[in-house]
C-alpha positions in Angstrom: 162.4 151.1 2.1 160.0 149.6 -0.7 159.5 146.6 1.7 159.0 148.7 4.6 156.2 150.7 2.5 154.6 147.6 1.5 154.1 146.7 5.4 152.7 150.0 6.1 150.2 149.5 3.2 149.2 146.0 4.7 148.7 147.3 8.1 146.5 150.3 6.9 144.7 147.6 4.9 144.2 145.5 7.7 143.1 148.3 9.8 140.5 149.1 7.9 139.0 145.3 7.6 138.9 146.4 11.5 136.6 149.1 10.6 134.5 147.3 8.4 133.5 144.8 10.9 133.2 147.3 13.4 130.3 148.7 10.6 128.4 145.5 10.0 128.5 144.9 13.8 127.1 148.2 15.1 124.7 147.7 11.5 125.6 150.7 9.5 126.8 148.1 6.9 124.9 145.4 5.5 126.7 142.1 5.6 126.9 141.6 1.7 127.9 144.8 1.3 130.8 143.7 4.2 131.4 140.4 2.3 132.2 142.1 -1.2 134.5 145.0 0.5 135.9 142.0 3.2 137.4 140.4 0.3 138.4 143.2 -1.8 140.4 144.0 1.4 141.7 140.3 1.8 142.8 140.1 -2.3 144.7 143.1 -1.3 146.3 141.5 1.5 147.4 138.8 -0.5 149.0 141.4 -3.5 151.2 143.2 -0.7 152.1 140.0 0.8 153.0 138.5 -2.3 155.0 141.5 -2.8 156.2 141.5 0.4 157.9 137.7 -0.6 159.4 138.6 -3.5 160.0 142.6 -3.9 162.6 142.4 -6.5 160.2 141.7 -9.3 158.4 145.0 -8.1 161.9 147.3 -8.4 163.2 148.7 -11.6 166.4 146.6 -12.8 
């Protein structure tokens, strides 16, 4: 269940990186302001995956 809730967070995640280019290209967001959120969203991606790979150091012993 914890793994499956970890997917779900990813995909919401990814979803809105979606949006945020969506923003910069109809130019309701500037594109530094895309970069710094674009990579907020992709160190995110990279936590939940991580903890996607190895769940058990996330779960109480």
């Amino acid at each position: 269940m914890f793994v499956s809730k970890l997917a779900d967070s990813d995909a919401e995640a990814t979803e809105t990186q979606v949006w945020l280019d969506f923003c910069r290209g109809c130019g309701y967001l500037p594109v530094q302001e895309h970069r710094r959120l674009a990579a907020g969203y992709d160190e995110v991606g990279r936590m939940l995956n991580g903890m996607v790979a190895a769940p058990e150091k996330f779960l109480p012993r």
